[in-house]
VOVEXSE-315751 format. One record per residue (C-alpha): residue in three letters; x, y, z. Coordinates in pm, 1 decimal. Example, Ala and Ser with C-alpha at 12.3 -4.5 7.8 and 13.67 -1.06 7.14 Angstrom:
2
("ALA", (1230.0, -450.0, 780.0))
("SER", (1367.0, -106.0, 714.0))
This chain:
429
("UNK", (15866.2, 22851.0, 21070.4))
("UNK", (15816.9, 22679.6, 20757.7))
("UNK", (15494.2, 22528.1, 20888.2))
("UNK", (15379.9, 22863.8, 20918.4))
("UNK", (15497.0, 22953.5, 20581.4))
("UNK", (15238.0, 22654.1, 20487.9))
("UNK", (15011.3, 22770.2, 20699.3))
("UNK", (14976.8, 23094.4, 20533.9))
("UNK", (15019.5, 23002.8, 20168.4))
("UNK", (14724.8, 22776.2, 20265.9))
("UNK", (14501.6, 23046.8, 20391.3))
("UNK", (14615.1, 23296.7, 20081.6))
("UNK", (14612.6, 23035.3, 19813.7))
("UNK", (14358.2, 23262.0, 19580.6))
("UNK", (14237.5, 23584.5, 19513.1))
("UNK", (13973.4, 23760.4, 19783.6))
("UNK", (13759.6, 23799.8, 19504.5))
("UNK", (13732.6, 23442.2, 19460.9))
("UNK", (13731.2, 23366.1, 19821.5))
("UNK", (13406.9, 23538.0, 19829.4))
("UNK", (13261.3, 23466.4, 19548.3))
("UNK", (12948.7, 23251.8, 19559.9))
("UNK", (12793.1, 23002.0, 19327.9))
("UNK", (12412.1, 23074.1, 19157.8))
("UNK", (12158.2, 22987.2, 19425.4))
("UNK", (11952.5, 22898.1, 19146.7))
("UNK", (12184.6, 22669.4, 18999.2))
("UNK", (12187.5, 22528.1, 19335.8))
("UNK", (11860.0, 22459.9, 19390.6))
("UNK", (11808.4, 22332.7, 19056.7))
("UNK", (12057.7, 22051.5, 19123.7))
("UNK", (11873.8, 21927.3, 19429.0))
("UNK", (11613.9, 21902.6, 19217.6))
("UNK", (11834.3, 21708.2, 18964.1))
("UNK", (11910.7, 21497.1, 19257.4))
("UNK", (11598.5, 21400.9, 19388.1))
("UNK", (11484.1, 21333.5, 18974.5))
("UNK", (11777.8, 21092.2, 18950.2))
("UNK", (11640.2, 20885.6, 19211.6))
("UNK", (11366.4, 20853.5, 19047.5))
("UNK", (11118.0, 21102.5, 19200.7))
("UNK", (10845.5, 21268.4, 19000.6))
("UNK", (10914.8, 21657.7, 19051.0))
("UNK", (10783.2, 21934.4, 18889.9))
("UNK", (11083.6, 22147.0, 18840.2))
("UNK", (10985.7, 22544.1, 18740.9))
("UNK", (11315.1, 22624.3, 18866.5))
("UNK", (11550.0, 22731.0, 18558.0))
("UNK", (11459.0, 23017.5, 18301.6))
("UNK", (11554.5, 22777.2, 17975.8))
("UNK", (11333.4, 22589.5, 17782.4))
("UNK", (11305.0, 22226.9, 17698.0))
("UNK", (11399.8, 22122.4, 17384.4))
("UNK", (11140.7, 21837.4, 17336.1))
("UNK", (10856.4, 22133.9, 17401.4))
("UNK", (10998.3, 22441.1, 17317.4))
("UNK", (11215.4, 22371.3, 16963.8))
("UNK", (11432.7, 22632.9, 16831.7))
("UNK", (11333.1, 22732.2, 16458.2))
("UNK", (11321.3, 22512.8, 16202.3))
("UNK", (11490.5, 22762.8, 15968.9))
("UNK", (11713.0, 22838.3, 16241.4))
("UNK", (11845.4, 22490.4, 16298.5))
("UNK", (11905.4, 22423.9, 15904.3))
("UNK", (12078.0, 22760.2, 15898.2))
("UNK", (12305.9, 22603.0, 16170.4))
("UNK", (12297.3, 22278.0, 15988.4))
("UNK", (12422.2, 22414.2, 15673.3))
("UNK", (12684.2, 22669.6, 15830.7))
("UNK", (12847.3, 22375.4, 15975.3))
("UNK", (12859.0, 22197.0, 15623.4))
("UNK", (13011.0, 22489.8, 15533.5))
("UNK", (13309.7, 22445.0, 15724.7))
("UNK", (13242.7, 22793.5, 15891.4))
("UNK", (13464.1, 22686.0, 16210.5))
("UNK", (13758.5, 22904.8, 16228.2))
("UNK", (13750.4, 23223.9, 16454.9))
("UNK", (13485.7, 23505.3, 16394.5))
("UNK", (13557.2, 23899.1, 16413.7))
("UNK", (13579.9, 23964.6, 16750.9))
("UNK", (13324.5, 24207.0, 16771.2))
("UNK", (13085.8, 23933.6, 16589.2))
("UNK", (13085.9, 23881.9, 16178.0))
("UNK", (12998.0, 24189.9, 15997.5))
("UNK", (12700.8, 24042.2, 15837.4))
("UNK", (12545.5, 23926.8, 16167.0))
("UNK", (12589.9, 24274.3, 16330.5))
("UNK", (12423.7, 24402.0, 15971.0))
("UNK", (12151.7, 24181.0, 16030.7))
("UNK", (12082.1, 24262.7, 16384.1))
("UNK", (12088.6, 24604.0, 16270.2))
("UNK", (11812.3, 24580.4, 16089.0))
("UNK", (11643.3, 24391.5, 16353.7))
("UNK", (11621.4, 24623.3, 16586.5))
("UNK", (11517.5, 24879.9, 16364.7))
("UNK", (11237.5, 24724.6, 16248.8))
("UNK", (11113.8, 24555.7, 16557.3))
("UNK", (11251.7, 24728.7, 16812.1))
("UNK", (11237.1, 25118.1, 16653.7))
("UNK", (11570.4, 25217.4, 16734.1))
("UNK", (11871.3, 25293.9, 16498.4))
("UNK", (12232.3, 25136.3, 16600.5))
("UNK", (12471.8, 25078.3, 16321.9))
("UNK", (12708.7, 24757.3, 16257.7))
("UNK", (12985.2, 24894.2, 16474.1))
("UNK", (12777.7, 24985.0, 16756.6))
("UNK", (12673.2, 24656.0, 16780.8))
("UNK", (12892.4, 24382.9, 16987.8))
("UNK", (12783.3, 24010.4, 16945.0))
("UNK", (12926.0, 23711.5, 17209.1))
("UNK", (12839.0, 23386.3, 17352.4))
("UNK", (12518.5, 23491.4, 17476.6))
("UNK", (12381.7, 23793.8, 17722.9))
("UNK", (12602.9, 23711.3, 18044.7))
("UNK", (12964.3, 23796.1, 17876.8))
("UNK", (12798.0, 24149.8, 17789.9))
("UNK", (12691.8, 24215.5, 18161.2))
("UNK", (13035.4, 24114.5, 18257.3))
("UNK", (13217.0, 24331.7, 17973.6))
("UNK", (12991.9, 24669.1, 18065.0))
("UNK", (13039.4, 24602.0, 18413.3))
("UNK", (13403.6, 24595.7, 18350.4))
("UNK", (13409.7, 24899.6, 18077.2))
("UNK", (13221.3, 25103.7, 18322.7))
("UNK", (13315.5, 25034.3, 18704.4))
("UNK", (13620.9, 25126.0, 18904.3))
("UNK", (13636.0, 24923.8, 19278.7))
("UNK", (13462.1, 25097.6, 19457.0))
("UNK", (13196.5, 25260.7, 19213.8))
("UNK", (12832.6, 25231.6, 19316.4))
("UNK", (12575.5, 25014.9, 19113.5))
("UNK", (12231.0, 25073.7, 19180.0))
("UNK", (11976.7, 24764.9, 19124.6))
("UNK", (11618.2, 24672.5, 19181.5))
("UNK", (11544.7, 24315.0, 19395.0))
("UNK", (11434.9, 24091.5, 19326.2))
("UNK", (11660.2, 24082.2, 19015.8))
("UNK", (11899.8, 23833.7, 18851.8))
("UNK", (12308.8, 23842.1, 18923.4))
("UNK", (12338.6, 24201.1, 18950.5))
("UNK", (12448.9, 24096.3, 19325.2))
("UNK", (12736.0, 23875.4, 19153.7))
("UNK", (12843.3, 24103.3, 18882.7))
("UNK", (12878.9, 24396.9, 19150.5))
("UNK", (13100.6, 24120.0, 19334.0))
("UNK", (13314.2, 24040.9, 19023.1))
("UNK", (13390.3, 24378.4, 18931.8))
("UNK", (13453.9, 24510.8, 19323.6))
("UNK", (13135.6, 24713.0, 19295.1))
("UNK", (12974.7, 24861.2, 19566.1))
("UNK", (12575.3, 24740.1, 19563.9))
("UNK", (12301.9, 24949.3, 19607.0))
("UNK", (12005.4, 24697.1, 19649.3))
("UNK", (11648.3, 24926.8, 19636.0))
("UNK", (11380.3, 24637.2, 19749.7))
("UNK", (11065.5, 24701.6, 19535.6))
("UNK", (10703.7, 24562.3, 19616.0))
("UNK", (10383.2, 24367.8, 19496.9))
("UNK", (10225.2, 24670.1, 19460.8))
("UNK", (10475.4, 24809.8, 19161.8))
("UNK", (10455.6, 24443.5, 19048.4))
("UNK", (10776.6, 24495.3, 19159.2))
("UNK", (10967.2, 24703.1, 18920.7))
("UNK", (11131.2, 24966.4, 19008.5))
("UNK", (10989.1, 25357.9, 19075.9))
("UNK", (11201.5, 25665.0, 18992.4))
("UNK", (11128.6, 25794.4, 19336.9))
("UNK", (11280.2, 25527.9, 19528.2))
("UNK", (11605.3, 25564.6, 19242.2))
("UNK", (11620.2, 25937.5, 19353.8))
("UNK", (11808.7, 25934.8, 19727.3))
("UNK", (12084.0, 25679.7, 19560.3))
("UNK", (12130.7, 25873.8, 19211.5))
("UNK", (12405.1, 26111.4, 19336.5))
("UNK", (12648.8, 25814.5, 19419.0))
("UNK", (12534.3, 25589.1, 19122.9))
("UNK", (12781.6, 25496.7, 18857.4))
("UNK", (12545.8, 25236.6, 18718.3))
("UNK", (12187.4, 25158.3, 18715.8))
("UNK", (12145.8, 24805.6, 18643.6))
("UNK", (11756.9, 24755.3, 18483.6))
("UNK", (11571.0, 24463.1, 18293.2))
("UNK", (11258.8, 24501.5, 18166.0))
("UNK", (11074.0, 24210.4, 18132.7))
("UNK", (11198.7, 24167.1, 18446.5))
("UNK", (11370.4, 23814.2, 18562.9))
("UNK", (11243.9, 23703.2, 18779.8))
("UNK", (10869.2, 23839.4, 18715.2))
("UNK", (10789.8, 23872.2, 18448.5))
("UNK", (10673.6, 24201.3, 18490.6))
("UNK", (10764.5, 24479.1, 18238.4))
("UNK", (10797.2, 24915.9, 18344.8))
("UNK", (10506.0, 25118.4, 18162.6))
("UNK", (10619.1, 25435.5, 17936.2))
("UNK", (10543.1, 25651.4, 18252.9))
("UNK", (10759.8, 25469.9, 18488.0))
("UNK", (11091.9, 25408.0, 18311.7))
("UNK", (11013.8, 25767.3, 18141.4))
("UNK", (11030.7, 25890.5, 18473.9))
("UNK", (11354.4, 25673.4, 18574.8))
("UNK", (11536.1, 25813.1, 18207.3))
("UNK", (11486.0, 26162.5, 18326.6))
("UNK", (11603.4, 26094.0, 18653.2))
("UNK", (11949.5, 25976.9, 18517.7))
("UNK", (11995.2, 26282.9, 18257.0))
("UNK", (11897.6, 26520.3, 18516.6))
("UNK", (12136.8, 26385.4, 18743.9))
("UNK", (12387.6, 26416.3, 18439.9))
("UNK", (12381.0, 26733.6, 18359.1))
("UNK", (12450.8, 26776.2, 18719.8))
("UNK", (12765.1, 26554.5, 18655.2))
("UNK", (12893.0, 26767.6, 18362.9))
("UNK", (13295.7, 26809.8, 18332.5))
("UNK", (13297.1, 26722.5, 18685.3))
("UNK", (13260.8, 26336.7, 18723.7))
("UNK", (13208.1, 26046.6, 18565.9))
("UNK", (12826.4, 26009.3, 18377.8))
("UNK", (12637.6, 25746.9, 18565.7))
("UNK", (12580.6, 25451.0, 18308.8))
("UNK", (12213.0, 25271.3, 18277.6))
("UNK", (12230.2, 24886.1, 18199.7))
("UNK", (11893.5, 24822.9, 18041.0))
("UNK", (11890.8, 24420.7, 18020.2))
("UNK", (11577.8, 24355.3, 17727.9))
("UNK", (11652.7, 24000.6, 17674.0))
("UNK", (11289.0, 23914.4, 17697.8))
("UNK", (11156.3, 24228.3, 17470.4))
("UNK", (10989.9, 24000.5, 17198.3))
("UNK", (10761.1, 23768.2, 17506.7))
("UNK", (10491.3, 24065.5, 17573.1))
("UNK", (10146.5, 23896.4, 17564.7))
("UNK", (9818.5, 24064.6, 17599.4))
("UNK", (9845.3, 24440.2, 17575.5))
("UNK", (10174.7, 24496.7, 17763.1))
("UNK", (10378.7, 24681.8, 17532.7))
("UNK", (10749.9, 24696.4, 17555.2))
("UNK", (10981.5, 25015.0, 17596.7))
("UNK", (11321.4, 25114.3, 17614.0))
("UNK", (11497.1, 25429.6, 17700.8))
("UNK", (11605.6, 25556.9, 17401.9))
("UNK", (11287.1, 25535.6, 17252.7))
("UNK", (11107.8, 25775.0, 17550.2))
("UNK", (11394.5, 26009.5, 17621.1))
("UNK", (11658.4, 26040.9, 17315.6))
("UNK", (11907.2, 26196.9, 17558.8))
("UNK", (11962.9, 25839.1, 17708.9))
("UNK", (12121.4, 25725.1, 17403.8))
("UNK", (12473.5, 25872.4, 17548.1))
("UNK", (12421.9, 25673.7, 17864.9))
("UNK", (12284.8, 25335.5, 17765.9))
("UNK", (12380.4, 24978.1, 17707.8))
("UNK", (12181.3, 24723.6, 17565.2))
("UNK", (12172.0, 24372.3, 17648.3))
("UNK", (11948.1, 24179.2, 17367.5))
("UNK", (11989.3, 23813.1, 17213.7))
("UNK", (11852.5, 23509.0, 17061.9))
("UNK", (11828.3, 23329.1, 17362.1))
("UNK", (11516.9, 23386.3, 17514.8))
("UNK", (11282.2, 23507.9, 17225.7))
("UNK", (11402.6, 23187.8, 17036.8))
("UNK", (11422.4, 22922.6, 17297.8))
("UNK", (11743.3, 22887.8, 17147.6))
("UNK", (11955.9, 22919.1, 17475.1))
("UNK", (12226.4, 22677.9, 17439.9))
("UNK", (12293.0, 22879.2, 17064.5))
("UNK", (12496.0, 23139.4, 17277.8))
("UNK", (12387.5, 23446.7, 16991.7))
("UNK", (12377.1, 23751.0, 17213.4))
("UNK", (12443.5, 24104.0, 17115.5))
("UNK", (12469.6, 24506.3, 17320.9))
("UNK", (12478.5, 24753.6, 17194.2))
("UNK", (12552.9, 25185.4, 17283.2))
("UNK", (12746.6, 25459.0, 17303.3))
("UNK", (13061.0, 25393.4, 17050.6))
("UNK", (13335.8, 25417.9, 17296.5))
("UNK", (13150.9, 25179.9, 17559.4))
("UNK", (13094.7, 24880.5, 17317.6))
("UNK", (13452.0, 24925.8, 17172.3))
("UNK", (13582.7, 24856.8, 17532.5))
("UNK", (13353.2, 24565.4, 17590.4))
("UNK", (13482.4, 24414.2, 17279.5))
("UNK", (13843.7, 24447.7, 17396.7))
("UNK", (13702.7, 24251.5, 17695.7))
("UNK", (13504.4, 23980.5, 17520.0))
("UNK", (13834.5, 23943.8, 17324.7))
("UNK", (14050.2, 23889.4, 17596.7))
("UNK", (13844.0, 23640.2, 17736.7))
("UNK", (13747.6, 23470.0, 17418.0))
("UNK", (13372.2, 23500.2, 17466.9))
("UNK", (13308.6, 23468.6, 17105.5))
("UNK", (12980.6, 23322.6, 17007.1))
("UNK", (13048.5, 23000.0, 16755.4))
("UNK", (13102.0, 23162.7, 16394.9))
("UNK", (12896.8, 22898.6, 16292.2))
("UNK", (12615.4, 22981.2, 16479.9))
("UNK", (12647.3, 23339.4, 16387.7))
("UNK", (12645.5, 23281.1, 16011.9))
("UNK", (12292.1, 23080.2, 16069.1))
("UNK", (12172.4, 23384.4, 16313.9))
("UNK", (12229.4, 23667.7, 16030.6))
("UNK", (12085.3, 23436.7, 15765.8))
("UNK", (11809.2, 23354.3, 15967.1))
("UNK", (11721.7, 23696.8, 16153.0))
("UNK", (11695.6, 23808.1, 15772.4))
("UNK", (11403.7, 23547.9, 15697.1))
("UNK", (11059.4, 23778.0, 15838.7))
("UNK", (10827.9, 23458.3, 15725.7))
("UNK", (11006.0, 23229.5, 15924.5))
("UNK", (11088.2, 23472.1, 16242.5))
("UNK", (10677.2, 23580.8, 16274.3))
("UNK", (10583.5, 23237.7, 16210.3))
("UNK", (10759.2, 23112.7, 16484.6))
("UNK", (10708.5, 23399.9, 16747.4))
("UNK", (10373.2, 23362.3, 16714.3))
("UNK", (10309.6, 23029.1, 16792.5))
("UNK", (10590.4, 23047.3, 17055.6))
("UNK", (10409.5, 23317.8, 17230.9))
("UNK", (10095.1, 23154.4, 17220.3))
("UNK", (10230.9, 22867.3, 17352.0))
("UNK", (10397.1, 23031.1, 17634.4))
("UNK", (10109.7, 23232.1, 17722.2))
("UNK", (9885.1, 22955.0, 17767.2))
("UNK", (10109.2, 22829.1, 18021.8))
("UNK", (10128.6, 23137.6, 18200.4))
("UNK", (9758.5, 23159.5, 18199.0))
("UNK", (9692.9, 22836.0, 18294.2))
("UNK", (9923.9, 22847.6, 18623.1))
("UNK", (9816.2, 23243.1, 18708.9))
("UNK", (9429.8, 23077.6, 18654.8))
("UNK", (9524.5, 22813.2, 18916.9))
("UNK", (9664.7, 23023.7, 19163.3))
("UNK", (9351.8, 23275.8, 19204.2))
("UNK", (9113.5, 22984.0, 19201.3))
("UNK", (9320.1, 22828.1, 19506.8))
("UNK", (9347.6, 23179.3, 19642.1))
("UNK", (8903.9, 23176.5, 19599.2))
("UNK", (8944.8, 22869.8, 19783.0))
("UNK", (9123.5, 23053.2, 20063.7))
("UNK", (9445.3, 22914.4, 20063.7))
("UNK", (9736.6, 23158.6, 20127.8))
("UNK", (9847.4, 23155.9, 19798.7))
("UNK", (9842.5, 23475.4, 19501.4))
("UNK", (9992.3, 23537.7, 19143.1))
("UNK", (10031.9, 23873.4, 18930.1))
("UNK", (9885.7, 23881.4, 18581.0))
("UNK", (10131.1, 23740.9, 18335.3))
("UNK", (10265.8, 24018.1, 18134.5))
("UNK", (10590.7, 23935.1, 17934.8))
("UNK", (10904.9, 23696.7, 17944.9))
("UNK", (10856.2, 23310.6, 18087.5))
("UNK", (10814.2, 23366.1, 18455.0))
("UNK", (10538.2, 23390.3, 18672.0))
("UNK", (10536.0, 23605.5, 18979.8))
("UNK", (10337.9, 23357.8, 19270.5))
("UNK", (10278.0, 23420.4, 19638.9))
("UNK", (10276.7, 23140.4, 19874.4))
("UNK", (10250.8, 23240.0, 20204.1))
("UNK", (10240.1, 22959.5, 20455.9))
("UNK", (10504.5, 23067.4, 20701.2))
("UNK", (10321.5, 22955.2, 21081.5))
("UNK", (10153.0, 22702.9, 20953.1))
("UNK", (10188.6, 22322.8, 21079.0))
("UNK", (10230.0, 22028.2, 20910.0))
("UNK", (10113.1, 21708.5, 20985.3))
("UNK", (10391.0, 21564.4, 21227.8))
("UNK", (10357.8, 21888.4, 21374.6))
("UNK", (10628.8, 22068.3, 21240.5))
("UNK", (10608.9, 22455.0, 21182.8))
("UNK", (10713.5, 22624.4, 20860.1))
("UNK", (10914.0, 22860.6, 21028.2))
("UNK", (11110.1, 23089.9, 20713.9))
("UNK", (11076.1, 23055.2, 20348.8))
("UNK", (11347.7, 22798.0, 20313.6))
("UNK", (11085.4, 22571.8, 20540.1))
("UNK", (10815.0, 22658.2, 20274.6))
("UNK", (11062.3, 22628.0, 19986.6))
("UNK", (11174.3, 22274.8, 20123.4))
("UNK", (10814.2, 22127.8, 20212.8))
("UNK", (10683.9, 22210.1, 19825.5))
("UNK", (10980.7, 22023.4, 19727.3))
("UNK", (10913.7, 21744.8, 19941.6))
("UNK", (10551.8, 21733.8, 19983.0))
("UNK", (10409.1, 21887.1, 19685.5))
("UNK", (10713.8, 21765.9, 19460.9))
("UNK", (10677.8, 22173.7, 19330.2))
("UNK", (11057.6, 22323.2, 19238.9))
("UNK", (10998.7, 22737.9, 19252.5))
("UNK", (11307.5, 22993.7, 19347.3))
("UNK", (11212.7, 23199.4, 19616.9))
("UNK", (11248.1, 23562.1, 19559.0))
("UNK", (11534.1, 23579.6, 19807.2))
("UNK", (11742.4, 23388.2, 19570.1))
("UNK", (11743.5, 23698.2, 19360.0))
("UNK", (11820.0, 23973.7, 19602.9))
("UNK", (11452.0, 23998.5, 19819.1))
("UNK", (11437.9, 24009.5, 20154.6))
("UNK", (11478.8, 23651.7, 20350.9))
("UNK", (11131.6, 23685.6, 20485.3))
("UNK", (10943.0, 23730.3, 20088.0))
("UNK", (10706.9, 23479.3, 20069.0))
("UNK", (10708.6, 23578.9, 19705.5))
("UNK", (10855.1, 23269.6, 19420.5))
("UNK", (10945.9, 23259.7, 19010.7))
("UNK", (10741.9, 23013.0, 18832.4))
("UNK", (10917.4, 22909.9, 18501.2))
("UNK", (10699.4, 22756.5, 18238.2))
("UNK", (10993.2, 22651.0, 18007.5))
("UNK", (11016.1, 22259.2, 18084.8))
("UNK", (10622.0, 22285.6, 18150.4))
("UNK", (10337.7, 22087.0, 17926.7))
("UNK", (9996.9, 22178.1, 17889.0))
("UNK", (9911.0, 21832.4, 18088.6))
("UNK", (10156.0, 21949.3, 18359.9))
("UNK", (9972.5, 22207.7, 18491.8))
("UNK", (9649.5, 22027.4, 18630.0))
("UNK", (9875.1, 21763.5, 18776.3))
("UNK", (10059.0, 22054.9, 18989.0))
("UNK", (9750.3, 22212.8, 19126.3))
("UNK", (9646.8, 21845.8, 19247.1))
("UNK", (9997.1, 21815.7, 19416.0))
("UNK", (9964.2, 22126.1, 19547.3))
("UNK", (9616.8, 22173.7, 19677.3))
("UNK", (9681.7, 21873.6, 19846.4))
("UNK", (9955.2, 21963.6, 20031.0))
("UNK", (9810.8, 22274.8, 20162.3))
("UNK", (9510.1, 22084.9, 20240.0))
("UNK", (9796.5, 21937.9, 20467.6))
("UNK", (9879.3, 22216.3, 20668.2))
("UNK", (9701.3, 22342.9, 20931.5))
């Protein structure tokens, strides 16, 4: 009896939740590829969405901001919702760069973007709820799984450069509680035109006044992390801005992180509907997902300086989209070539959307790339080419479809990769 007793407590020893819950297959793949670099192997690793530091610096004015905050023995706890003059500053921010008004207190600032998709997730979700989601798209899967969502995965295509369309969001909009949307879109890079997430906004207030004093609103996540990377003439919207309605039903996710290489800062902010981002920061209190005080004080010093923010975006962008260019340049001229290989026009963010379709094909001891994870695997090894297939974000197993990250990537890199990689599909046969 008492072994049983063990037994059990063994099998029950935590949560289902946590039973269940799965690790970042991104993560994962990006430490095989730490492994393989550790033994000393040369590998071209486009495999994480952050930036390296030796390349892609954080501000100058940023980092004495930081500098001097420190020196200024700003270490104890900040507001929980973030430090007034921060959320001031950010204020501001978006209203001049971004067009949209949000006061101080609609504002909520933590330790980066991730503890704000956890805290709306929790604000807004009962078990049980539905949340709606494009794929490919990052986490939503383990966010639904955290908060005991049900998820509503709508598979999008090449054609759409893979964002989502309001007609595929219609059949699932009765039992949504929460559309979860980023736009640029991780993993793509891709970004929705004014028609298209126009189109989506009316969608949701339709389908709202439907709801009135009878259920629950359903909520839109709208994930802009990337806003300020749009090169060329993409142009960047957001819901608010096309339908004014969608104010009621919208939280932001924004933050330093991305437009300012600065991801290891932890400065993010949301913001929306007063009642929502009060909630979130009871959340991000409990949990203590504060970003440094610190750090904030140099963010709403900094965010404040306009000489020093477009100096820096502007060379950061350029740099970024040369990178971009250069790889999306490579691919068509191996696709002229007539490998089985494709890329969609860079439009915003740090990824590139490739296509590297060698599924049937041999390899020289005669093995057959049977699946993506054979593909996936022989880059690695052959090519010494890190990419995350698109299933590693939601896609169907079969995608032949990958995220390129330019972030750890030099201008020197990129001819370097197209010689390991025409040569290993020169390989195959």
């Amino acid at each position: 009896m008492a072994q049983e007793i063990a037994n059990l407590n063994k099998e029950f020893l935590l949560s289902e939740m946590a039973e269940n819950l799965v690790g970042s297959e991104i993560i994962k793949l990006a430490n095989e590829v730490g492994a393989k670099i550790k033994n000393g192997e040369s590998v071209f690793n486009l495999t994480i969405g952050d930036f390296d530091p030796s390349i892609f610096p954080i501000p100058e004015a940023l980092k004495n901001e930081i500098i001097e905050a420190y020196r200024a023995n700003q270490t104890n706890y900040p507001a929980s919702n973030g430090i007034v003059e921060l959320r001031k500053a950010v204020s501001d921010f978006l209203l001049a760069r971004g067009g949209v008004t949000y006061n101080e207190n609609q504002i909520l600032i933590a330790g980066g973007g991730r503890p704000l998709i956890y805290a709306a997730f929790q604000a807004i979700i009962d078990p049980g709820d539905s949340v709606v989601f494009p794929v490919p798209s990052w986490n939503n899967n383990h966010y639904c799984h955290l908060s005991g969502a049900l998820q509503v995965p709508i598979e999008t295509v090449a054609e759409d450069h893979f964002m989502l369309k309001a007609e595929a969001l219609k059949p699932h909009i009765e039992r949504a509680n929460l559309i979860a949307l980023c736009s640029p879109l991780n993993p793509t890079g891709t970004t929705f035109s004014k028609e298209g997430l126009t189109d989506i906004c009316n969608v949701i207030v339709q389908e709202n006044k439907r709801r009135a004093g009878v259920q629950k609103p359903v909520y839109l996540l709208f994930d802009q992390i990337y806003w300020q990377l749009t090169f060329g003439d993409t142009v960047h919207h957001n819901p608010v801005e096309l339908v004014p309605e969608m104010r009621d039903y919208t939280v932001f996710i924004d933050g330093m992180s991305k437009a300012f290489a600065a991801t290891g800062v932890r400065i993010g902010w949301g913001f929306g509907p007063q009642k929502i981002i009060d909630k979130m920061k009871a959340i991000v209190g409990h949990i203590g997902a504060w970003s440094p005080k610190a750090e904030q004080v140099a963010a709403g010093n900094f965010l404040r300086e306009d000489e020093s923010v477009n100096s820096y975006l502007k060379e950061f962008k350029l740099r970024i989209e040369q990178r971009l260019d250069g790889f999306f340049k490579g691919f068509k001229e191996l696709k002229s070539m007539g490998y089985q290989v494709d890329a969609i026009d860079p439009q915003a963010a740090m990824y590139l959307t490739v296509k590297i379709d060698l599924k049937g094909q041999k390899t020289e001891d005669g093995t057959v790339l049977e699946n993506t994870s054979d593909v996936t695997r022989y880059l690695l090894d052959e090519a010494k080419i890190a990419l995350v297939p698109f299933h590693a974000f939601g896609a169907e197993p079969k995608s032949p479809w990958y995220r390129l990250s330019i972030g750890t990537t030099s201008m020197n890199d990129i001819d370097r990769f197209f010689d390991n990689l025409k040569d290993a599909l020169a390989k195959l046969s």
